[in-house]
ROSESE-766580 format. One record per atom (N, C-alpha, C, O): x, y, z; residue in three letters. Coordinates in steps of 0.001 Angstrom, whole numbers, plus 500000, padded with zeros to 6 digits. Example, Ala and Ser with C-alpha at 12.3 -4.5 7.8 and 13.67 -1.06 7.14 Angstrom:
<sites>
513190494310507800ALA/512300495500507800ALA/513200496700507800ALA/514236496681508465ALA/512850497750507080SER/513670498940507140SER/512900500030507870SER/513409501138508039SER/
</sites>
This chain:
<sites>
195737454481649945UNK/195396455783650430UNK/193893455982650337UNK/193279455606649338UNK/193241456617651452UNK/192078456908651559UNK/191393458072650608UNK/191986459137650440UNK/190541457900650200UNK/190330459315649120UNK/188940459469649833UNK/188329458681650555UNK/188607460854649361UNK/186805461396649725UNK/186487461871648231UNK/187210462023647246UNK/185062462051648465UNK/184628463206647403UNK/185409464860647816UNK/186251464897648713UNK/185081465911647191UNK/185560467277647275UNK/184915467422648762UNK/183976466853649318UNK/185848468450649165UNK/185392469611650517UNK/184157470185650040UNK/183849470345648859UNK/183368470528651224UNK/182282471357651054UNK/182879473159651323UNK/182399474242650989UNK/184166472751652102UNK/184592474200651914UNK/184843474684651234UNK/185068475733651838UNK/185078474909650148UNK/185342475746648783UNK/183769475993647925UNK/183705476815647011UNK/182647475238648322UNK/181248476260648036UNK/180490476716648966UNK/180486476453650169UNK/179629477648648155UNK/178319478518648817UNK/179219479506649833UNK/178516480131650626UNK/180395479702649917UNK/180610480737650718UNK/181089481792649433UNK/181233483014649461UNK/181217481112648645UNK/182194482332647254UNK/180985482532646384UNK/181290482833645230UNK/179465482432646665UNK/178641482904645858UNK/178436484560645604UNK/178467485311646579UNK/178318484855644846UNK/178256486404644175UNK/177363487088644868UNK/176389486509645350UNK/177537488270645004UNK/176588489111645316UNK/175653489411645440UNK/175042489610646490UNK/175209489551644015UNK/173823489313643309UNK/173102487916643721UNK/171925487764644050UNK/174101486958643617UNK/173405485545643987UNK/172820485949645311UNK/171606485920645514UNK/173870486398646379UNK/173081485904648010UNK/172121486839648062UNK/171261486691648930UNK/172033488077647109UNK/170662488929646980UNK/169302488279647100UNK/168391488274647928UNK/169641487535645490UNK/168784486619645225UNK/168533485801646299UNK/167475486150646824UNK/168868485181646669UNK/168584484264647588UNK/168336484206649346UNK/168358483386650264UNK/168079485743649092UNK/167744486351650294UNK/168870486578651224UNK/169317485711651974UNK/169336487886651129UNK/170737488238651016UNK/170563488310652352UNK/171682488002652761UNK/169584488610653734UNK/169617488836654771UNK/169805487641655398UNK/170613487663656327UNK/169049486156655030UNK/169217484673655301UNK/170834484179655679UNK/171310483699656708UNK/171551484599654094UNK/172520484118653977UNK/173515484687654729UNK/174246483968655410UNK/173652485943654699UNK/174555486279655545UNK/174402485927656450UNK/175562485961656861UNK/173859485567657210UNK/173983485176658677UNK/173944483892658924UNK/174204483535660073UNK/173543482680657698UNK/174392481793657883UNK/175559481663657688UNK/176160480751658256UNK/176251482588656782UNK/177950482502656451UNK/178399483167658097UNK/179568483030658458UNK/177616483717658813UNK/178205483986659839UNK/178456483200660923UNK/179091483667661868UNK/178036482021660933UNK/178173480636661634UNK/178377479753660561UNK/178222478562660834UNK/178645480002659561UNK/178922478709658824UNK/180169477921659457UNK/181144478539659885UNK/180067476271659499UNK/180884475522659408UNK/180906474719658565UNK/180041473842658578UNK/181937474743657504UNK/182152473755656153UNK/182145472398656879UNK/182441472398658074UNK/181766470990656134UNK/182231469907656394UNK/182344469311655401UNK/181891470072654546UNK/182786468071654747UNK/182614467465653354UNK/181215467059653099UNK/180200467037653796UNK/181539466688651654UNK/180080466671651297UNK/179904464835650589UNK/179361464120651431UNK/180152464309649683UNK/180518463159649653UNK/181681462326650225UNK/182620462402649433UNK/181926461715651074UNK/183049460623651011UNK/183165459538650153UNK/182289459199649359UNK/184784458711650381UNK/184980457794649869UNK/185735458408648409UNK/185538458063647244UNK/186107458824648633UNK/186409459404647015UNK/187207458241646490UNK/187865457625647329UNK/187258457837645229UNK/188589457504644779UNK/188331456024645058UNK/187205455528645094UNK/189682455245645288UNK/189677453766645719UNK/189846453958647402UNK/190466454848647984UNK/189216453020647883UNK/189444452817649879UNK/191159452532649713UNK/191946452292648797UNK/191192452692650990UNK/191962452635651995UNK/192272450925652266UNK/191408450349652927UNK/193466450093651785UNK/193480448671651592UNK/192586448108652732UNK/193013447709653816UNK/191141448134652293UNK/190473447289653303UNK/189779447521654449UNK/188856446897654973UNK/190505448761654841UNK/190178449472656053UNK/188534450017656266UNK/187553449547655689UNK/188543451010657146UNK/186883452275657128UNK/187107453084656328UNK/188051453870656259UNK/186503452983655867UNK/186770454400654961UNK/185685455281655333UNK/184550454804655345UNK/185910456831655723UNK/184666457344656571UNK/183450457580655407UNK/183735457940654265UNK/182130457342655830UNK/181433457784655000UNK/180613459544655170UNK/180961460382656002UNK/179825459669654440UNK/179079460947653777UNK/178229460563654973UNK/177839459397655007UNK/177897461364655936UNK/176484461708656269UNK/175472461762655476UNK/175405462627654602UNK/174484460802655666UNK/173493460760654891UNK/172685461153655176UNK/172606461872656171UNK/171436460762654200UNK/169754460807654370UNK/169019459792653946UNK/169140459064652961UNK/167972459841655101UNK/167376458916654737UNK/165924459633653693UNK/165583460799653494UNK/165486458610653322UNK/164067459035652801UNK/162842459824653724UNK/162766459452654895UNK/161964460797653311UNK/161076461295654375UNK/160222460464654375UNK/160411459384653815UNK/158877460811655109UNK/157740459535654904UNK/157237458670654105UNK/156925457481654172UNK/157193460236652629UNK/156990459655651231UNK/157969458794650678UNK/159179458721650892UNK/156977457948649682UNK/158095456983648956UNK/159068457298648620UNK/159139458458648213UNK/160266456493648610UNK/161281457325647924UNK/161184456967646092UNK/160843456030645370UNK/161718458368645950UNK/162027458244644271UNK/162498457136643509UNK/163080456429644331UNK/162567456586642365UNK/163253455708641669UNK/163721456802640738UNK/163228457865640362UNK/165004456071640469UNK/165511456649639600UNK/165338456578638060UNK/164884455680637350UNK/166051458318637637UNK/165611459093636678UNK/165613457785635344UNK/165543456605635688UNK/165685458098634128UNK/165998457435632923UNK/167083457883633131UNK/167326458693634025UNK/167834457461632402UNK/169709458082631881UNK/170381458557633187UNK/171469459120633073UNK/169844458389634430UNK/170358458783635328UNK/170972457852636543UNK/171173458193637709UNK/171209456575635922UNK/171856455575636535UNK/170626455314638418UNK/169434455434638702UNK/171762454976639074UNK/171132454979640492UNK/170716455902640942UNK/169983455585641879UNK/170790457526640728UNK/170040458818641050UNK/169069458736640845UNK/168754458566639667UNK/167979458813641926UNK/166432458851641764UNK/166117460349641103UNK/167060461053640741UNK/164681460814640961UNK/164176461772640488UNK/164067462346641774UNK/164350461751642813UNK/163586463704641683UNK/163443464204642452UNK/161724464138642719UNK/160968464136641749UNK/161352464102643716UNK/160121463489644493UNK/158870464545644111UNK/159097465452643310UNK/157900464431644552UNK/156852465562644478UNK/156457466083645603UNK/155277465823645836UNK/157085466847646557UNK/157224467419648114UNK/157091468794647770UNK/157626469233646752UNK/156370469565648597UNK/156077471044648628UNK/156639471749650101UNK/156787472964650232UNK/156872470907650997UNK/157644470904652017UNK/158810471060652060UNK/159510470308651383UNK/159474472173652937UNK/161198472556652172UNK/162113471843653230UNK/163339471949653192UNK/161486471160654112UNK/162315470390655072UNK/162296468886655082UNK/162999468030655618UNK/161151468868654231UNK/161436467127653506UNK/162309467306652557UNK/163432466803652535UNK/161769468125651624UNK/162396467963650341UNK/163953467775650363UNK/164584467011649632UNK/164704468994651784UNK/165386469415651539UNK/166569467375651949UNK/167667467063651489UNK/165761466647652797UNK/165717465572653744UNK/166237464193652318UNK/167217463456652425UNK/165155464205650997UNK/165033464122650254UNK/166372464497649181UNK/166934463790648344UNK/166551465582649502UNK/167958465753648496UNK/169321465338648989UNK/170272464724648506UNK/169015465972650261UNK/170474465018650724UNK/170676463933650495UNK/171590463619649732UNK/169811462944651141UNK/169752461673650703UNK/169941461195649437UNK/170237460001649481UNK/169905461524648606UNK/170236461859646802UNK/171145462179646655UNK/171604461965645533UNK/171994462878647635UNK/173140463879647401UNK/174501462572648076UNK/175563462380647485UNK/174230462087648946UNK/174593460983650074UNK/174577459784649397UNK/175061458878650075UNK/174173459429648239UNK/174204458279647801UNK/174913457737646330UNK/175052458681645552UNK/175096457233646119UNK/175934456810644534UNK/176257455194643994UNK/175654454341644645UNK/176806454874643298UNK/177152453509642929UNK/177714453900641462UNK/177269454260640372UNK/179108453582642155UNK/179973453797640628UNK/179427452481639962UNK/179323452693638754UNK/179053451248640275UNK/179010450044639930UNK/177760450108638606UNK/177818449212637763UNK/177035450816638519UNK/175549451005637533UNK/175415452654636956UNK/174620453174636174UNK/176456453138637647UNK/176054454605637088UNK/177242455253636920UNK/178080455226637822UNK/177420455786635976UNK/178764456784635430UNK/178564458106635864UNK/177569458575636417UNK/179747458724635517UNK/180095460395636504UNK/178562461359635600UNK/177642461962636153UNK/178764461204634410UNK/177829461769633247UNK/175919461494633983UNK/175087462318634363UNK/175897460602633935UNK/174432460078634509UNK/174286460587636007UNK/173142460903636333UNK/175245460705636925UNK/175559461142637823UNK/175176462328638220UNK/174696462557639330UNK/175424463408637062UNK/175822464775637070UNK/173804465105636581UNK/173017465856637156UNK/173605464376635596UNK/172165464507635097UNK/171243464250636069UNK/170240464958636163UNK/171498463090637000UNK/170367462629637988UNK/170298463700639025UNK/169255463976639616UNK/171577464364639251UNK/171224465601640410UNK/170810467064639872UNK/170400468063640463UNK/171081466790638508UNK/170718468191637299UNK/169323468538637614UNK/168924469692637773UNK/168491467308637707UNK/166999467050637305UNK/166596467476639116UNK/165422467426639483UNK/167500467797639907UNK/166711468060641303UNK/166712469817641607UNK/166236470387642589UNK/167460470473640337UNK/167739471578640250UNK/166539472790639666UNK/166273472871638467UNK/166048473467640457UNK/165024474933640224UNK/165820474942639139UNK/166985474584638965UNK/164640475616638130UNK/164707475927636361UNK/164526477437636485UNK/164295478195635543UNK/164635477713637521UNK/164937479607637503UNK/166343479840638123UNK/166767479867639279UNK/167068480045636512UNK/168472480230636823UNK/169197481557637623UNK/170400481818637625UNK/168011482380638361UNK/168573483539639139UNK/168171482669640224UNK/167017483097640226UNK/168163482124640805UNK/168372481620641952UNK/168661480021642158UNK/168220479297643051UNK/169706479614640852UNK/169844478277640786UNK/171298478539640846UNK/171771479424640133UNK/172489477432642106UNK/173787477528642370UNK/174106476106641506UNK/174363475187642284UNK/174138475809640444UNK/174555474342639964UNK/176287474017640540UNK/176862472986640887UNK/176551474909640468UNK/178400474862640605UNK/178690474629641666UNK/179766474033641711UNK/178275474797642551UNK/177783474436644264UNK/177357473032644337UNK/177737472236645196UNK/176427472748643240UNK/176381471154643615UNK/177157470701642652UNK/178074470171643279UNK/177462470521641097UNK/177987469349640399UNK/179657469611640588UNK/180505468976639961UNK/179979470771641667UNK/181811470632641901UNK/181097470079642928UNK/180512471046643415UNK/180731468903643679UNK/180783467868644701UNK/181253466711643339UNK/182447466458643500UNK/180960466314642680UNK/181574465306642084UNK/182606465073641383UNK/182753465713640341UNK/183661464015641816UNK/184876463945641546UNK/185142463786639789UNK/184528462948639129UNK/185911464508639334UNK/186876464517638480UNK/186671462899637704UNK/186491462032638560UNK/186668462374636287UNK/186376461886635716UNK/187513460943636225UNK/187241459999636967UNK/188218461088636000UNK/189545460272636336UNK/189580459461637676UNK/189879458272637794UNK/189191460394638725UNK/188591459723640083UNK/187535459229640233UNK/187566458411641152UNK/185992459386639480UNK/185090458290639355UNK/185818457359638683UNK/186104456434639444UNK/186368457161637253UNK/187049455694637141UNK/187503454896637898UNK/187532453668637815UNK/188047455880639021UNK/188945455121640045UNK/188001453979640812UNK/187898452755640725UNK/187387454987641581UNK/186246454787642367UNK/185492453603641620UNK/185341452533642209UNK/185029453782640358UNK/184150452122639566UNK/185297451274639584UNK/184968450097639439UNK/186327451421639689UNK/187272449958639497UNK/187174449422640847UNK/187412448254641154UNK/186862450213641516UNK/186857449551643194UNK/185334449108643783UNK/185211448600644897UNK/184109449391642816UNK/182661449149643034UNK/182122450290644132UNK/180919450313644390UNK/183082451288644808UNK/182372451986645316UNK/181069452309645133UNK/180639452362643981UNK/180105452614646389UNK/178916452931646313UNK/178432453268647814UNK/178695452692648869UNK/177678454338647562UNK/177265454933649603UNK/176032454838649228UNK/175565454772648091UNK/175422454833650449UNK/173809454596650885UNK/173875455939651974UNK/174525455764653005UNK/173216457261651756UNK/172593458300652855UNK/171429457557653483UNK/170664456698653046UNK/171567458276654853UNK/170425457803655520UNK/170299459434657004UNK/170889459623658068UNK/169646459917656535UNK/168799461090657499UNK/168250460759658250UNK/167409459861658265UNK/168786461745659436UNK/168339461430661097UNK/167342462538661442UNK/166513462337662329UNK/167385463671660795UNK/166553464673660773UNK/166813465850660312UNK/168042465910660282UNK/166362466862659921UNK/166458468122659363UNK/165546469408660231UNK/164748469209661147UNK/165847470441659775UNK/165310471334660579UNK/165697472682659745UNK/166348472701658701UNK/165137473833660453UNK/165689475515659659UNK/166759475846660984UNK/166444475910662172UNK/167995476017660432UNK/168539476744661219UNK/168206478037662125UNK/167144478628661928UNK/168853478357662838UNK/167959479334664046UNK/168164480681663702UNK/167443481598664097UNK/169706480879662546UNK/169854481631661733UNK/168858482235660898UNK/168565483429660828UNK/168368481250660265UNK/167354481332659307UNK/166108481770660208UNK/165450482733659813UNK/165861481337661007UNK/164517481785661345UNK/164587482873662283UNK/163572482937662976UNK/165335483628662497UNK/165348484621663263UNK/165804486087661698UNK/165725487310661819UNK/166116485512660789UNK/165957486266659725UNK/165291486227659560UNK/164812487267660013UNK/164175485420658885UNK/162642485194658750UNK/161387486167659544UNK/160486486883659106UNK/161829485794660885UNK/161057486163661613UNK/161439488003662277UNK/160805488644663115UNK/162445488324661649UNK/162800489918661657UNK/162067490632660315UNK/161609491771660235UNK/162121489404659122UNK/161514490211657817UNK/160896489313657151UNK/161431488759656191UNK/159233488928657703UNK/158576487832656821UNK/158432487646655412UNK/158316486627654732UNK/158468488924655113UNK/158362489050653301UNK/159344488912652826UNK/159234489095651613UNK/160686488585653222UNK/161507488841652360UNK/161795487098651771UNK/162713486820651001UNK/161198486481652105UNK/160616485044651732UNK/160342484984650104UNK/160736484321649145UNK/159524485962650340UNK/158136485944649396UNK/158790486568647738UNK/158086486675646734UNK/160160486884647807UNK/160356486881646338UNK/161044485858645184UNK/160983485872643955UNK/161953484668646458UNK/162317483790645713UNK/161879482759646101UNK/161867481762645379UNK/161242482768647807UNK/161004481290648371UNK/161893480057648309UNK/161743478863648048UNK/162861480848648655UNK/164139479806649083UNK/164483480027650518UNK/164616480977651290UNK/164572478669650532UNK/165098478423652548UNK/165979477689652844UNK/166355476720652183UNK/166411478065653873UNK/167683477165653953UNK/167362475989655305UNK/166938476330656409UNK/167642474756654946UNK/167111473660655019UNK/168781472928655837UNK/169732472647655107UNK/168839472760657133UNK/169712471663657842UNK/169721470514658031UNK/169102470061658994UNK/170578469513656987UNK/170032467822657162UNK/171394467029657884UNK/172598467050657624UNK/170445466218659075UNK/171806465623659583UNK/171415464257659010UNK/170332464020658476UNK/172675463164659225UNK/172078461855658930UNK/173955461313659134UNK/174851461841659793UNK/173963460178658326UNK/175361459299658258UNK/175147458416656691UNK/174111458025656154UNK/176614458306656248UNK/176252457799655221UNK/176998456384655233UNK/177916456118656008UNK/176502455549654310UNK/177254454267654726UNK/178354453824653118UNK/177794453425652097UNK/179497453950653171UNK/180127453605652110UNK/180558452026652204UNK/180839451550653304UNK/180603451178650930UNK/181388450147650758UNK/182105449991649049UNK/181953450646648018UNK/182925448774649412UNK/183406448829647854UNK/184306447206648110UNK/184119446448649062UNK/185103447033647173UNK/185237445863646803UNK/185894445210648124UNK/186438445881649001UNK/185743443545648143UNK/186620442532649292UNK/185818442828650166UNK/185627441637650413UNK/184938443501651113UNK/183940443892652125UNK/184581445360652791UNK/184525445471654015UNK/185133446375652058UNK/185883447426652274UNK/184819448723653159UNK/183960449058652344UNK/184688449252654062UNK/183780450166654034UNK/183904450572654982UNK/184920450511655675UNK/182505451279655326UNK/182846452656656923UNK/181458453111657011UNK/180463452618656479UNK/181593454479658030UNK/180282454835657833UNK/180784456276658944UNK/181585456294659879UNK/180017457259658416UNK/180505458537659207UNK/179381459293658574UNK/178759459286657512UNK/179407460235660200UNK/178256461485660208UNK/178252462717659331UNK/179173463424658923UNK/176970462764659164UNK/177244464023657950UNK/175957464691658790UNK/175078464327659571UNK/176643466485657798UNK/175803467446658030UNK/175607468376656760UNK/176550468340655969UNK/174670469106656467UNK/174752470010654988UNK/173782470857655477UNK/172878470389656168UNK/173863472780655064UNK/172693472970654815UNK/172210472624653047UNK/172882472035652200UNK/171176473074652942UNK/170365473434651410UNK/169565474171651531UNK/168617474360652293UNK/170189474816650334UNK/168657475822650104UNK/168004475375648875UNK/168395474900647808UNK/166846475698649399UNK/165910474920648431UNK/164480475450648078UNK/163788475882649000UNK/164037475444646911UNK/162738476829646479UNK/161630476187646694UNK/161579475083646152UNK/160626476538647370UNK/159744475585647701UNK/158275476720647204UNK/157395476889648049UNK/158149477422645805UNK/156972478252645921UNK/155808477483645725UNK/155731476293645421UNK/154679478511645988UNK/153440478195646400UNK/152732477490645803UNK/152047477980644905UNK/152643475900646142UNK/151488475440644473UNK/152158474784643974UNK/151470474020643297UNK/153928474411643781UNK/154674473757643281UNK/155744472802644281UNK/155876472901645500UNK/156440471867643359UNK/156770471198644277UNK/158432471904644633UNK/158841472715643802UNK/159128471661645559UNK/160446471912645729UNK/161387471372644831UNK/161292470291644250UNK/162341472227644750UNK/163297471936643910UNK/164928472695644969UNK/164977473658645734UNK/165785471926644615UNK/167128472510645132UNK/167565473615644547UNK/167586473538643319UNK/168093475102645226UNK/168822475636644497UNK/170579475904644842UNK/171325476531644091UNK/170996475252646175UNK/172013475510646021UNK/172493474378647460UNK/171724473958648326UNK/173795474135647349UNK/174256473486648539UNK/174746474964649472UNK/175200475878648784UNK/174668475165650809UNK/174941476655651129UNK/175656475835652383UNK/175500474622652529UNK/176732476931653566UNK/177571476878654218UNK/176821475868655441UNK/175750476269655894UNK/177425474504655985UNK/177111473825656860UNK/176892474818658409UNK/177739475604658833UNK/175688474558658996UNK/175045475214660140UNK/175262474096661097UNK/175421472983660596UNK/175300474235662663UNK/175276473550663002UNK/174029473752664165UNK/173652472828664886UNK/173507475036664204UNK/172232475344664779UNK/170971475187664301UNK/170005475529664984UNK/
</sites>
């Protein structure tokens, strides 16, 4: 049986009140108003005897080097030094799109994407990103089979959502500096015997990009397709 990582439908649409305040309550709503969920990791679990198993839409790296990864954080790179919220955001997916049960455990896993997370917890969704990773029991699964995906990004952009909020209320930017960030790409999964696949992905992110500092993620938010 084929397994994935979790649905992307069950986050960023059940964020609180106060949260989509925070996070620029005029933005969000109107991406939940076109939101389309899609998954967020594939491959979950063990493949499919042999077969495709679809993969995660990925990302690729932006111009800048890509990250190496953290200490204690297995194959999860660090998060980069980008002030740009449409690299960065290019940048996280690709981070988000990638894994190897084979060198890195669920724990190191959970830390390497911890470390891509804004340290201002009023506008930080962690639960949005670390419920993308499977259940302890299903990474075991997944390392007995060597699973591991490679993201690779085709491009990113601001939804039209977003910028027609933006561009109705420029300041309203200016208190958390979070944006919401559209990354397309494909991700490529394999795992043991030459098992694998490869399938299109899409995500938004929002992601804090203030003035002078570098970006940081604050939340995975409802897939856009504009």
């Amino acid at each position: 049986m084929r397994n994935r990582f979790p649905s992307l439908s069950g986050y960023g649409v059940t964020w609180s009140a106060n949260k989509r305040v925070a996070i620029v309550a005029l933005v969000i709503t109107a991406l939940l108003a076109i939101a389309a969920t899609t998954a967020w990791f594939t491959g979950r679990g063990e493949p499919h005897g042999g077969g495709n198993a679809p993969a995660q839409k990925g990302s690729s790296p932006p111009s800048e080097a890509a990250p190496k990864p953290a200490d204690g954080s297995g194959s999860v790179p660090g998060p980069p030094q980008i002030a740009e919220p449409v690299a960065f955001a290019k940048a996280a997916a690709g981070m988000l799109w990638s894994y190897d049960t084979r060198n890195t455990s669920r724990d190191q896993q959970l830390a390497g994407m911890r470390a891509w997370m804004t340290e201002e917890a009023k506008y930080a969704d962690w639960a949005s990103v670390s419920g993308q990773v499977p259940d302890p029991v299903l990474w075991s699964r997944m390392a007995d089979q060597n699973q591991h995906a490679t993201g690779t990004v085709t491009e990113g952009h601001y939804p039209g959502a977003f910028k027609q909020a933006l561009a109705e209320d420029p300041s309203a930017i200016t208190e958390a500096y979070v944006y919401a960030v559209t990354v397309n790409g494909k991700q490529q999964i394999e795992w043991k015997k030459g098992g694998g696949g490869a399938e299109e992905r899409a995500v938004t992110l929002a992601v804090q990009c203030r003035p002078s500092h570098d970006c940081r993620l604050a939340a995975i938010a409802p897939s856009v397709t504009q």
